[in-house]
C-alpha positions in Angstrom: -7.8 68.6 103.5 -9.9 65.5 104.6 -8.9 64.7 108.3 -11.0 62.8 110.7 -10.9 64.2 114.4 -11.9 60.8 115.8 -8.4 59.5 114.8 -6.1 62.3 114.7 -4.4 61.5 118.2 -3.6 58.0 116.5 0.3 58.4 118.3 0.6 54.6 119.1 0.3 54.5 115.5 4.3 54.8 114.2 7.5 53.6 112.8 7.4 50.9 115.5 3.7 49.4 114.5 4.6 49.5 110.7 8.3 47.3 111.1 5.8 44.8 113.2 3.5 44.9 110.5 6.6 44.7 107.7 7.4 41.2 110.2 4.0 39.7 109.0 4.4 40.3 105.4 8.2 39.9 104.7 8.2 36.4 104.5 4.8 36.6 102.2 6.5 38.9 99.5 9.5 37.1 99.4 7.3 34.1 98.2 5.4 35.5 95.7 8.3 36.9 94.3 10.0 34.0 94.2 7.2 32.7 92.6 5.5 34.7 90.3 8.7 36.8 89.3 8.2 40.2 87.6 4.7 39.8 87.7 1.7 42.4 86.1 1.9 44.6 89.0 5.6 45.3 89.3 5.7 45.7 85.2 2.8 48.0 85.6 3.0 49.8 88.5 4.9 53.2 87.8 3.7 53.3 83.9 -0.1 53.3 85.5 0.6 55.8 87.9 2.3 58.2 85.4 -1.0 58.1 82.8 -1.9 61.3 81.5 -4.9 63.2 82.0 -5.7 65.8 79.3 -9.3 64.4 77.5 -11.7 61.9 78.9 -10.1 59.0 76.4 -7.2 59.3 78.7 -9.7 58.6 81.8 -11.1 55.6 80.3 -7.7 54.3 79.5 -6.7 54.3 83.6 -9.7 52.8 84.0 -8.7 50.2 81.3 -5.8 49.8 83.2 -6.7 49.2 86.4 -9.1 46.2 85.7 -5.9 44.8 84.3 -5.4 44.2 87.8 -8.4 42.8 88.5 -10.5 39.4 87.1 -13.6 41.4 86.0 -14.8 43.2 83.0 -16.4 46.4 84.4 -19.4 47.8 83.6 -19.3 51.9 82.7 -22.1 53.9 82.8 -20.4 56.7 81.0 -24.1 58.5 80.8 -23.8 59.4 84.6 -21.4 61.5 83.9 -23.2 64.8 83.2 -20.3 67.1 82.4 -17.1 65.5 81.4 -14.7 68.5 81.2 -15.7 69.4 85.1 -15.1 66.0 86.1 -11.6 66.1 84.3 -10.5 69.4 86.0 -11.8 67.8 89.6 -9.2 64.7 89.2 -6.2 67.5 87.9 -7.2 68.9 91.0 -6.7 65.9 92.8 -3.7 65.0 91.2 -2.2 68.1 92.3 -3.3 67.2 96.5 -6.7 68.7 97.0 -8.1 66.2 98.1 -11.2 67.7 100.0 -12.5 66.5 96.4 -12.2 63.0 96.8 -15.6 62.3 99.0 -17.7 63.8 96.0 -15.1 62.0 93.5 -16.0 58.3 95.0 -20.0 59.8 95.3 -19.9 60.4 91.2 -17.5 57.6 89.9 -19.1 54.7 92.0 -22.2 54.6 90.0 -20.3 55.0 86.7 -17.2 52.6 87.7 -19.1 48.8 88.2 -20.6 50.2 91.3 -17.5 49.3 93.3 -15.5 51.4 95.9 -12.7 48.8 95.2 -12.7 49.5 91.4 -12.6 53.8 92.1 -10.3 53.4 94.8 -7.7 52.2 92.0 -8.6 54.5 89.5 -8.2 57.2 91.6 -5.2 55.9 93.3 -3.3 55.9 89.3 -4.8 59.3 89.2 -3.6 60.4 92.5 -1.2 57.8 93.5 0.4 60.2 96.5 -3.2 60.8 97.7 -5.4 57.8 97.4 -4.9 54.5 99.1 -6.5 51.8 97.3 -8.8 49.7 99.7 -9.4 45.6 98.4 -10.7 42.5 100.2 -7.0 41.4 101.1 -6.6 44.8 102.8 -9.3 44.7 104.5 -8.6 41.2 105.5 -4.5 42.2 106.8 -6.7 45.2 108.4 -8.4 42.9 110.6 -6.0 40.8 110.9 -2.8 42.2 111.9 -5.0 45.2 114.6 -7.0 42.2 115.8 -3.9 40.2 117.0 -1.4 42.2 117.6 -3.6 45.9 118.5 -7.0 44.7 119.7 -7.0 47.9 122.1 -6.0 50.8 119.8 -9.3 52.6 118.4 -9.3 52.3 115.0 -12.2 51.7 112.9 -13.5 48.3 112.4 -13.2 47.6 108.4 -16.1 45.5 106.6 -15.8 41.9 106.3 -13.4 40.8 103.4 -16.2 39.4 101.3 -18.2 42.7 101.8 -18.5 44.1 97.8 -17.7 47.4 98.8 -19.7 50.4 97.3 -21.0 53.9 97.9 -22.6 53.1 101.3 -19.2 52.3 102.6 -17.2 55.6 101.5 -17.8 56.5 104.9 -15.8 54.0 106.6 -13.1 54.0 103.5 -12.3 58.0 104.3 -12.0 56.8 108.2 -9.1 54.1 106.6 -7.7 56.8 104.4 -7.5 59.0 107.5 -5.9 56.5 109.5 -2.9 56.1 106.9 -2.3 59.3 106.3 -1.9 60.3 110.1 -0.1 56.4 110.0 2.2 58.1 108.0 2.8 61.4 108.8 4.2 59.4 112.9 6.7 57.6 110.3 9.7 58.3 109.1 9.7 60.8 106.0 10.3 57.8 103.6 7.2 55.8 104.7 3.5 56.4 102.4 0.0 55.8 102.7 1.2 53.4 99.8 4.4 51.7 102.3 1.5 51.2 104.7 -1.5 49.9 102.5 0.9 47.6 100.4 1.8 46.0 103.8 -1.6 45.3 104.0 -2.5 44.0 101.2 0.3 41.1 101.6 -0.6 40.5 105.1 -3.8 39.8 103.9 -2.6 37.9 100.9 -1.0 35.1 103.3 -3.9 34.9 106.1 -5.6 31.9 105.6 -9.3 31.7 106.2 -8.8 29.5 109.2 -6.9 32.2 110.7 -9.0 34.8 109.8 -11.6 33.1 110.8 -11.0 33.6 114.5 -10.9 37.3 114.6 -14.2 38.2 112.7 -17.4 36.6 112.5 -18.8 35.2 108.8 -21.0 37.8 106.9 
């Protein structure tokens, strides 16, 4: 199992920090709710997720899926991919938790998948939904955000800028966020995910206007 030592005594880190966190996003979702209704996401969500895995078609069709999230037409470079059935059985494997796969995984699929650690992150999170958080510019943004104002002295590591187009040089760092959510997590109540936590993210970061943002990390 991944773990990273340098935040494993994360205790500060609980059920307490994520209803603060739930305080700065509450108010967002309600919103876009409101707003958007059932939108592409909530329709999607759980059928995505669910996608089977038995032949490499059915690995092109997540990935066909998750840039129906996303406003870009991905580039594959299926010829990277030197042995298709091994890289099948490596994301069963996954699926099923071993996840001491995923570093290599986000190695070999960057390159093929648009050269974008947001991009795999997805793919791999509808393979492995339980075991892969997905990591975007408005996480990244409510990750900087929310421990910058309300956390500025708990050690945990400092995210790239929102704007950053993430890739293969920053797997590194992603792992260290993974690692934080998952022991996140684990001080939580039983009901609470690596998904509970990242989603909360991702609206925090959704609402924070540039202006706001601004304040707590320098431009690019």
């Amino acid at each position: 199992m991944i773990q990273s030592a340098k935040y494993n005594n994360l205790s500060e880190l609980n059920q307490e920090v994520y209803q603060r966190l739930l305080k700065f996003t509450d108010d967002g979702i309600s919103v876009y709710e409101l707003t958007d209704g059932p939108n592409w996401y909530q329709l999607t969500y759980d059928l995505f997720r669910s996608s089977p895995l038995e032949s490499f078609g059915d690995f092109l069709r997540i990935i066909a899926c998750t840039y129906s999230w996303m406003p870009t037409i991905p580039t594959i470079k299926v010829h990277y991919i030197a042995d298709k059935d091994k890289l099948l059985r490596r994301l069963r494997s996954l699926r099923k938790g071993d996840d001491s796969l995923l570093p290599d995984l986000l190695q070999q699929l960057i390159p093929v998948i648009n050269n974008s650690l947001v991009g795999v992150s997805k793919v791999l999170h509808f393979v492995a939904s339980d075991h892969v958080p997905i990591i975007d510019r408005n996480v990244l943004k409510g990750w900087t955000f929310f421990f910058s104002t309300e956390y500025p002295n708990l050690a945990v590591p400092k995210m790239p800028h929102y704007k950053t187009a993430l890739n293969h040089k920053h797997i590194p760092q992603y792992l260290e966020y993974r690692a934080v959510l998952k022991q996140w997590a684990a001080n939580c109540d039983a009901s609470v995910s690596m998904r509970d936590l990242e989603s909360a993210l991702f609206y925090l970061g959704r609402t924070v206007t540039p202006d706001q943002f601004k304040v707590y990390q320098p431009a690019l």
